[in-house]
Short mmCIF file of the C-alpha atoms (twelve columns), coordinates in Angstrom:
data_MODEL
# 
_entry.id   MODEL 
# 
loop_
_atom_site.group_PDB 
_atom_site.id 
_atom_site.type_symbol 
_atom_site.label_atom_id 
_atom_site.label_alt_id 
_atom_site.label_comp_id 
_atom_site.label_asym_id 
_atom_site.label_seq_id 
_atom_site.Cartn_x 
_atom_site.Cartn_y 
_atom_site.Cartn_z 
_atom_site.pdbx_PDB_model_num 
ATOM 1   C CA . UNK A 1   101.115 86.024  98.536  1 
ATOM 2   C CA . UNK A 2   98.602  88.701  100.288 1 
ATOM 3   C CA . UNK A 3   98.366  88.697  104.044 1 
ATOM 4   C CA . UNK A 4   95.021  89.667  105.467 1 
ATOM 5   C CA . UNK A 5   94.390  90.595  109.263 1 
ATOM 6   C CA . UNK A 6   90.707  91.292  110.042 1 
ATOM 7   C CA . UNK A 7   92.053  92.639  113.611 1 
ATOM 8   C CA . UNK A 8   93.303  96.081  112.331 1 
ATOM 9   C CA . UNK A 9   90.188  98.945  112.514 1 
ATOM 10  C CA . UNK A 10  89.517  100.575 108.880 1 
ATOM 11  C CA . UNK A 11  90.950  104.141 110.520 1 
ATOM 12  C CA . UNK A 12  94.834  102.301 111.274 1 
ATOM 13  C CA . UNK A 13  94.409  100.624 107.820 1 
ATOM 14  C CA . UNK A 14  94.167  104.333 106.241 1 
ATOM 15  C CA . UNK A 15  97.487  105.714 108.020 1 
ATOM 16  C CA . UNK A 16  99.445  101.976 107.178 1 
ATOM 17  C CA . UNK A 17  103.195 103.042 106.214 1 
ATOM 18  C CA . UNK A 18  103.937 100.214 104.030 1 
ATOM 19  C CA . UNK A 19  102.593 98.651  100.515 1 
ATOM 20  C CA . UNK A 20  100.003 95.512  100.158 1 
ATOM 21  C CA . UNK A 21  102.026 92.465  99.302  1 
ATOM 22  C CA . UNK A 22  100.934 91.849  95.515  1 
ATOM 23  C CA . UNK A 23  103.222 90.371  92.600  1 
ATOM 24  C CA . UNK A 24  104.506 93.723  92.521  1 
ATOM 25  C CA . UNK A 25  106.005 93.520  96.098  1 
ATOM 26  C CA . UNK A 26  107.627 90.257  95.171  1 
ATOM 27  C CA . UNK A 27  109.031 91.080  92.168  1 
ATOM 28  C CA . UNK A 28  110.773 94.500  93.199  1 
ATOM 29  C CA . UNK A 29  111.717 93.100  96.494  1 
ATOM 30  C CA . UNK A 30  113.852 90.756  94.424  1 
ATOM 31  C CA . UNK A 31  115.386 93.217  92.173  1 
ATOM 32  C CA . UNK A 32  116.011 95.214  95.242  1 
ATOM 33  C CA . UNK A 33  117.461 92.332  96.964  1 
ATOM 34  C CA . UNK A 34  119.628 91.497  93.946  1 
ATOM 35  C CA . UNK A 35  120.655 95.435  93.399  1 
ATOM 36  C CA . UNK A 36  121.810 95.218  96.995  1 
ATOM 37  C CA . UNK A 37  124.640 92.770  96.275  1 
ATOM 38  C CA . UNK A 38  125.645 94.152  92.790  1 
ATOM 39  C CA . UNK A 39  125.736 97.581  93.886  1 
ATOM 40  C CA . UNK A 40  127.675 96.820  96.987  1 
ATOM 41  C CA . UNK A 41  130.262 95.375  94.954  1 
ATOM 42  C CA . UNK A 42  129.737 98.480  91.710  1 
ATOM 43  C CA . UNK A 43  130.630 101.125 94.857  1 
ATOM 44  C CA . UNK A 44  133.207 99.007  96.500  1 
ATOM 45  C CA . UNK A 45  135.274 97.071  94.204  1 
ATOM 46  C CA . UNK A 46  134.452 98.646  90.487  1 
ATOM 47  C CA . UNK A 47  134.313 102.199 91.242  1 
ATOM 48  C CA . UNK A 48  137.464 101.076 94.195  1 
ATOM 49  C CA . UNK A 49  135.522 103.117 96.817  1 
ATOM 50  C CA . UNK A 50  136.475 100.583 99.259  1 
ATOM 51  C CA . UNK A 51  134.429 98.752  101.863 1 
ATOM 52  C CA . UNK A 52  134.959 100.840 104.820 1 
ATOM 53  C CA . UNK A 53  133.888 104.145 102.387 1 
ATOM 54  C CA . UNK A 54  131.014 102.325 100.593 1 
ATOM 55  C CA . UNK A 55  129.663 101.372 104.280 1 
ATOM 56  C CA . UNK A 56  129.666 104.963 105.738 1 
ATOM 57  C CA . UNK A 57  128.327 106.186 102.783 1 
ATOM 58  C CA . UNK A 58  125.468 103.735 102.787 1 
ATOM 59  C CA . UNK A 59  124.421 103.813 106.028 1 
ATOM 60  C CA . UNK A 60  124.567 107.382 106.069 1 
ATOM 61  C CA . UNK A 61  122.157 107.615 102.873 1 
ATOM 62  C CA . UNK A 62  120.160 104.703 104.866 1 
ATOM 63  C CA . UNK A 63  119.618 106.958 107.785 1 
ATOM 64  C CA . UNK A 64  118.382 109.836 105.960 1 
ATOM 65  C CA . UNK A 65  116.034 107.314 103.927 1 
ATOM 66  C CA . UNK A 66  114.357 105.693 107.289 1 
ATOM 67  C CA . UNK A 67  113.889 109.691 108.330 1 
ATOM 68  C CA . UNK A 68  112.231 110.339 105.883 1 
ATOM 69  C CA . UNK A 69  110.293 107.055 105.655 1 
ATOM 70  C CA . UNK A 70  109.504 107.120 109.571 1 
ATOM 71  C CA . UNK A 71  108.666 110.932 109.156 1 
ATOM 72  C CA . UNK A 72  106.028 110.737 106.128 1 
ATOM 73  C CA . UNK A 73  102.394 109.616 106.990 1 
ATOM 74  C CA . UNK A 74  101.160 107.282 104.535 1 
ATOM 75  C CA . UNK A 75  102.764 104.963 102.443 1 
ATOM 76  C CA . UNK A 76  104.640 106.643 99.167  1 
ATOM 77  C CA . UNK A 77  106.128 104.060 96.832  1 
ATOM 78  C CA . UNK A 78  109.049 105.749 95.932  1 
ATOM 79  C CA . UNK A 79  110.114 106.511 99.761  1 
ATOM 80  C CA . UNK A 80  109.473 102.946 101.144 1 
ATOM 81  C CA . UNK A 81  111.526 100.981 97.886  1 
ATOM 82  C CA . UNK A 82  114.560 103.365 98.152  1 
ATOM 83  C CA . UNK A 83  114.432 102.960 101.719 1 
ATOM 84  C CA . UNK A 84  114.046 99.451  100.995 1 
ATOM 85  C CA . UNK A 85  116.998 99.063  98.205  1 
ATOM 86  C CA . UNK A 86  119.186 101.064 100.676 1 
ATOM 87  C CA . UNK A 87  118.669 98.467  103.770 1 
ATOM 88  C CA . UNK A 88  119.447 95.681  100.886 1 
ATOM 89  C CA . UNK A 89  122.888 97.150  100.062 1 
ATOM 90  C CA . UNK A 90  123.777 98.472  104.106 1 
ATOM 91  C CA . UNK A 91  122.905 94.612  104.980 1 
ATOM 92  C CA . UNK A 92  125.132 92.906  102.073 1 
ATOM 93  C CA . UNK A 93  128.217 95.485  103.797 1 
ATOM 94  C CA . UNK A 94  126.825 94.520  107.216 1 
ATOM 95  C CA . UNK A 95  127.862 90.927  105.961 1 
ATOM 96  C CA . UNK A 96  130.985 91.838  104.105 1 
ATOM 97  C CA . UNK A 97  132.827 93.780  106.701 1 
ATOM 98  C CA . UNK A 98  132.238 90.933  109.258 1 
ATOM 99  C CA . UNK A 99  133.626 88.795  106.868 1 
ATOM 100 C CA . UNK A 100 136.714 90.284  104.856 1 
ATOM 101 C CA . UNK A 101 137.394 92.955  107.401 1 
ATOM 102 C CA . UNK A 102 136.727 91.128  110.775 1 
ATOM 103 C CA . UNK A 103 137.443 87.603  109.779 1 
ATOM 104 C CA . UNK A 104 134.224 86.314  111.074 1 
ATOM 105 C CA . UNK A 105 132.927 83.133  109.776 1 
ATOM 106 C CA . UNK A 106 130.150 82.931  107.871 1 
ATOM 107 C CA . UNK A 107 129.011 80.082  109.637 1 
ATOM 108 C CA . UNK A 108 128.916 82.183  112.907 1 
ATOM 109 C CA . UNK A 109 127.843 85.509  111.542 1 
ATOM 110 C CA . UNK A 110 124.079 83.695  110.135 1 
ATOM 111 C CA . UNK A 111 124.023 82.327  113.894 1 
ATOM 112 C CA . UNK A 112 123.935 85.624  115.548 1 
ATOM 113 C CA . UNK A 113 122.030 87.164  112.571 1 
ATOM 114 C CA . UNK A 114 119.085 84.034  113.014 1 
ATOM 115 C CA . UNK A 115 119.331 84.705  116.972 1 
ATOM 116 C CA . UNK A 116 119.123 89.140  116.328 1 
ATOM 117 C CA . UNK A 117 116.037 88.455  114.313 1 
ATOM 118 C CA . UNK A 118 114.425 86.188  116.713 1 
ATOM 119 C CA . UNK A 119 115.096 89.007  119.480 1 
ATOM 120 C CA . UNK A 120 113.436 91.322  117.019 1 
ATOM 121 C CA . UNK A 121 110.498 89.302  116.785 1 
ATOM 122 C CA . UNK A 122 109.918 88.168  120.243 1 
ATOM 123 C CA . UNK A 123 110.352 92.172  121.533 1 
ATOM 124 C CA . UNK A 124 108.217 93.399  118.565 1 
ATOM 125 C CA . UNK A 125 105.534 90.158  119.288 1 
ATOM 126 C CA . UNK A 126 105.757 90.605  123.096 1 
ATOM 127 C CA . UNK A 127 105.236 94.686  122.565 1 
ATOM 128 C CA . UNK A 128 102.271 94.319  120.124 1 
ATOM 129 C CA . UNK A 129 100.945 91.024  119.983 1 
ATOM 130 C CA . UNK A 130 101.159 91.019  116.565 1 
ATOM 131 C CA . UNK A 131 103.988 90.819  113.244 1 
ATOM 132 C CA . UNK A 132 101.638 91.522  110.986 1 
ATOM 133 C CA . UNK A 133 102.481 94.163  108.093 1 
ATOM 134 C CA . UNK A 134 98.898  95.195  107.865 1 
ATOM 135 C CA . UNK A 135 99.393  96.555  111.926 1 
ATOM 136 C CA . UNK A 136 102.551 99.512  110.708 1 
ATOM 137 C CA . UNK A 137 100.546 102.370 111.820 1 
ATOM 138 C CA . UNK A 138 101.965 103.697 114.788 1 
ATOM 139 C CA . UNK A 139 105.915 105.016 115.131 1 
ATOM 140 C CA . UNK A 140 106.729 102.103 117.544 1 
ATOM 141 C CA . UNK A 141 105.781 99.401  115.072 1 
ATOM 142 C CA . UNK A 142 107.280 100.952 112.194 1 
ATOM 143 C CA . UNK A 143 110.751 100.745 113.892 1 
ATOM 144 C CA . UNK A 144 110.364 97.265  114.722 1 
ATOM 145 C CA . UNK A 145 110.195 96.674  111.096 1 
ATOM 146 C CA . UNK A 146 112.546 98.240  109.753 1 
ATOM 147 C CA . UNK A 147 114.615 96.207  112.186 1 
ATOM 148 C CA . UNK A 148 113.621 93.588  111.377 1 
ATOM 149 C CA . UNK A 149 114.025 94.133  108.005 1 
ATOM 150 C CA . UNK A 150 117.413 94.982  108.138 1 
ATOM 151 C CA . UNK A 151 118.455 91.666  110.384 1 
ATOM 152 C CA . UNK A 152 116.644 89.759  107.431 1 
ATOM 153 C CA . UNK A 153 118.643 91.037  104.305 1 
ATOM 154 C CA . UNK A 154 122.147 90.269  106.793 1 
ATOM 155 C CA . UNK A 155 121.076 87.467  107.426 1 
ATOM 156 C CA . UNK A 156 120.052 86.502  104.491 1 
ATOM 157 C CA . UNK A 157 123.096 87.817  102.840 1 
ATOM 158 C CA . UNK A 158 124.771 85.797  105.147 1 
ATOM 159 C CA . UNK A 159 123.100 82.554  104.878 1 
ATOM 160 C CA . UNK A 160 123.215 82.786  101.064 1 
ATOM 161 C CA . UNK A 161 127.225 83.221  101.044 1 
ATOM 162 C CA . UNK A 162 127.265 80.743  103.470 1 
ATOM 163 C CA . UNK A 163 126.434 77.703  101.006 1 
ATOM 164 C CA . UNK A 164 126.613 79.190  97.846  1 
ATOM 165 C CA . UNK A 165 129.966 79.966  98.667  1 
ATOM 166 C CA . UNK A 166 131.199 78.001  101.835 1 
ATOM 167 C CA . UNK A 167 129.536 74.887  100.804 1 
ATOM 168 C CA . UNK A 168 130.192 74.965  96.818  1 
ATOM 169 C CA . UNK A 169 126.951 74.822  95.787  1 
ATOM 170 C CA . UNK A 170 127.479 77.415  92.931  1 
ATOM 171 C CA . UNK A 171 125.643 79.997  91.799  1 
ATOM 172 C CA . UNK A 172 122.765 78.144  90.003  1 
ATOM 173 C CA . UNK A 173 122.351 75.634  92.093  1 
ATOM 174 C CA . UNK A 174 122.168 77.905  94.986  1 
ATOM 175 C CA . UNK A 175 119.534 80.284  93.108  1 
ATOM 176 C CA . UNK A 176 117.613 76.952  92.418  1 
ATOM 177 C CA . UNK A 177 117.852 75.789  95.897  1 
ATOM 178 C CA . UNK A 178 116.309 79.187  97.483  1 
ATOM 179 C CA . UNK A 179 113.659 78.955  94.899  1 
ATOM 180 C CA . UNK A 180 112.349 75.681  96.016  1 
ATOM 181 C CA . UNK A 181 112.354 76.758  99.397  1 
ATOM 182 C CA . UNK A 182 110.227 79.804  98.289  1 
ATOM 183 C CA . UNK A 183 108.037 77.238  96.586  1 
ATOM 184 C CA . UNK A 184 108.034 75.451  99.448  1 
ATOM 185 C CA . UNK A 185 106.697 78.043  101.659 1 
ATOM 186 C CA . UNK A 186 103.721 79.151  99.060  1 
ATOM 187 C CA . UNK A 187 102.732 75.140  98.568  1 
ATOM 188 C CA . UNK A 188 102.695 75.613  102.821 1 
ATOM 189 C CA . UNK A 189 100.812 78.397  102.544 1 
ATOM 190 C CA . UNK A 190 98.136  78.157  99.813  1 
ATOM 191 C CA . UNK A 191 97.381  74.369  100.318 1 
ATOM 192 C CA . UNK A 192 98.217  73.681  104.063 1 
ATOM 193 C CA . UNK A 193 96.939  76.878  105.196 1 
ATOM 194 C CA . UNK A 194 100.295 78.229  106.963 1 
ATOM 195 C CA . UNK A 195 100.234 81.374  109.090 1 
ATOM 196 C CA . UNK A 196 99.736  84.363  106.387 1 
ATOM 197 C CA . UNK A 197 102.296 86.004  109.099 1 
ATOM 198 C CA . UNK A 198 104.834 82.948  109.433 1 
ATOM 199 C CA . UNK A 199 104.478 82.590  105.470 1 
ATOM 200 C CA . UNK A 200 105.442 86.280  104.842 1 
ATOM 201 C CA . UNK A 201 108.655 86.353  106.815 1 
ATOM 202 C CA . UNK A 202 109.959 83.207  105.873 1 
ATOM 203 C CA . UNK A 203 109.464 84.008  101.930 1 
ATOM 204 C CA . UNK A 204 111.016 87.831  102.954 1 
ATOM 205 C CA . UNK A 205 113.774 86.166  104.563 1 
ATOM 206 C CA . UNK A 206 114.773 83.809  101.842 1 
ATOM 207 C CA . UNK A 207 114.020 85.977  99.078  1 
ATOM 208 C CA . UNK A 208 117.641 87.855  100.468 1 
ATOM 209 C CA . UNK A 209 119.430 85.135  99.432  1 
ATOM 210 C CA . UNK A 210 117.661 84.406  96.507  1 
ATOM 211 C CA . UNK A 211 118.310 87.934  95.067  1 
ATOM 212 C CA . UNK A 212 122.032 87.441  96.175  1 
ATOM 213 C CA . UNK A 213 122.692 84.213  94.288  1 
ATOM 214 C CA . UNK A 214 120.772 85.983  90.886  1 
ATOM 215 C CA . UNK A 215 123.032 88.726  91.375  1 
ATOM 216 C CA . UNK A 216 126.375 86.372  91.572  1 
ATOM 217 C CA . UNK A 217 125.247 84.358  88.795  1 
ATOM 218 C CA . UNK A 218 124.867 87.628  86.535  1 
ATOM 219 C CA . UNK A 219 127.978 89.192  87.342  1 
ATOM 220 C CA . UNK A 220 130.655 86.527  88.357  1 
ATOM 221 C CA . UNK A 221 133.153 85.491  86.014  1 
ATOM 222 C CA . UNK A 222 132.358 82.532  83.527  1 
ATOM 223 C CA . UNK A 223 135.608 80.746  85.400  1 
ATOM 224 C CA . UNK A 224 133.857 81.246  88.698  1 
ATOM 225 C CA . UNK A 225 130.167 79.667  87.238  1 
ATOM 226 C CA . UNK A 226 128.619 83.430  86.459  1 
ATOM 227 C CA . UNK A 227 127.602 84.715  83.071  1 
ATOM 228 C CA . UNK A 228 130.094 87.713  83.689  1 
ATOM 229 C CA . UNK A 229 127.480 90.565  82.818  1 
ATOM 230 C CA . UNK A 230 129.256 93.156  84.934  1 
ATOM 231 C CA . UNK A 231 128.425 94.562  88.280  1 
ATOM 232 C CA . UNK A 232 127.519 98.183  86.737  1 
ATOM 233 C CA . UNK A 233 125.174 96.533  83.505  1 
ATOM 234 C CA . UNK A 234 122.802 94.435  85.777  1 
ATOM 235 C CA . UNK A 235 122.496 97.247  88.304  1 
ATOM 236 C CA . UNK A 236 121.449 99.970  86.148  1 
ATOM 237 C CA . UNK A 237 119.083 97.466  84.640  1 
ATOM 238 C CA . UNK A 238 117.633 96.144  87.492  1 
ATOM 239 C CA . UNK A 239 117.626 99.760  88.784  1 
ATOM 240 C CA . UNK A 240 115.728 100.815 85.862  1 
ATOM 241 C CA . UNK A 241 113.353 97.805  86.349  1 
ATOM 242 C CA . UNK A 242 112.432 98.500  89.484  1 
ATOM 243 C CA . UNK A 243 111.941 102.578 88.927  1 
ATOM 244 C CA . UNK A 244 109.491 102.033 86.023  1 
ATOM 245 C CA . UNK A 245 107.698 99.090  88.337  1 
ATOM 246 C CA . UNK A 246 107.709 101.843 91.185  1 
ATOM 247 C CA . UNK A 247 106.219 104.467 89.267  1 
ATOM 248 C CA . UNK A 248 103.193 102.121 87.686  1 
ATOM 249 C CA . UNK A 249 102.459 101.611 91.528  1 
ATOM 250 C CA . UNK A 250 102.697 105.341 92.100  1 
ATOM 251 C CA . UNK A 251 99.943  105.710 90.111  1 
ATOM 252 C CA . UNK A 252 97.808  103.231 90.048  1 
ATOM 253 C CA . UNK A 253 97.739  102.773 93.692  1 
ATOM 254 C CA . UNK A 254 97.465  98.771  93.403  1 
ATOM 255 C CA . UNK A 255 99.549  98.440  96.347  1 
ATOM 256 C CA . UNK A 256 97.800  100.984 98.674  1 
ATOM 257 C CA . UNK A 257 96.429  98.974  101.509 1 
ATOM 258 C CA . UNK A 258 93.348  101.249 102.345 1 
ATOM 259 C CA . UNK A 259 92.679  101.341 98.452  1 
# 
């Protein structure tokens, strides 16, 4: 789906910090969101960094990444989807460390992660007046999406373990189940007219979850309902996928929203 805002002057448009939404955003946003939970568990369990390791280590690389992000001035593919992949794998640990290391429920953990993300919004809405992604041009906004952004892929993360897991939906059911919803939302938004706004961060939100229930299926053992591809095969692919996908938009500039 493409979001439009006719509120945002030509001059802001030219300095925006983030790519249009195209097929292209879709598609890498769910091999980033499905990279996140395969290489969380690569790092942690395959390569037996551990959780606590794999979690400094990401968040430090994540903080160096939004930097770097925060500190360019336009929108450069290759900065925004590695800052991007990076927030997908800190907010599958996010999840994971509440959960094996703190013994939080899931349940409870997508509660407070649906309540942070409302706060997000309201402060960011109540700030600016506006969530669109057509209005990151100024520092201020930027950070509220990035936040935002990160409370989606917990939560998402979250929510996805939460029945595919929890409930015992399985892995196919579960990847079926957040497709229909995604379905859902373009049905609301291409024949009942949704919000372009609304329709964008409920499709971000859910495509978390989606990417996290791909990944499971790919890499789980056949016991377990997974095809049992390996955590290091599908990441390198999808890795690849998304690098040769990142490069076309480097130059072609299909994505650039003041093209």
């Amino acid at each position: 789906m493409t979001i439009t805002s006719t509120s945002v002057r030509p001059a802001a448009l030219a300095l925006s910090k983030v790519p249009e939404v195209t097929v292209y955003f879709w598609i890498i946003k769910i091999l980033a969101t499905t990279v996140g939970e395969t290489a969380a568990d690569y790092v942690n369990m395959t390569l037996g960094f551990g959780l606590k390791s794999t979690t400094v280590a990401t968040l430090g690389l994540l903080v160096v990444a939004l930097a770097v992000q925060i500190g360019v001035r336009r929108y450069i593919p290759i900065v925004y989807w590695v800052t991007v992949l990076l927030v997908s794998v800190a907010g599958t640990l996010v999840t994971d460390n509440l959960t094996d290391r703190y013994g939080v429920p899931l349940t409870t953990s997508t509660t407070v992660f649906a309540v942070l993300l409302v706060a997000v919004f309201g402060v960011w809405y109540a700030t600016d007046r506006t969530l669109s992604i057509h209005s990151i041009h100024t520092r201020r906004r930027e950070c509220f999406y990035w936040a935002a952004i990160l409370v989606t892929f917990a939560l998402g993360t979250a929510a996805g373990d939460l029945i595919s897991e929890k409930y015992a939906l399985g892995y196919p059911l579960s990847l079926a189940l957040f497709a229909g919803v995604i379905g859902v939302v373009a049905v609301g938004r291409y024949v009942l007219r949704l919000n372009a706004v609304v329709a964008f961060w409920a499709a971000y939100i859910v495509t978390r979850p989606l990417g996290a229930s791909l990944g499971d299926l790919l890499t789980a053992p056949k016991a377990d309902g997974g095809l049992d591809l390996g955590t290091n095969n599908v990441t390198w692919v999808f890795v690849a996928v998304t690098a040769i996908l990142v490069g076309y938009l480097t130059v072609s500039k299909v994505d650039r929203i003041d093209a």
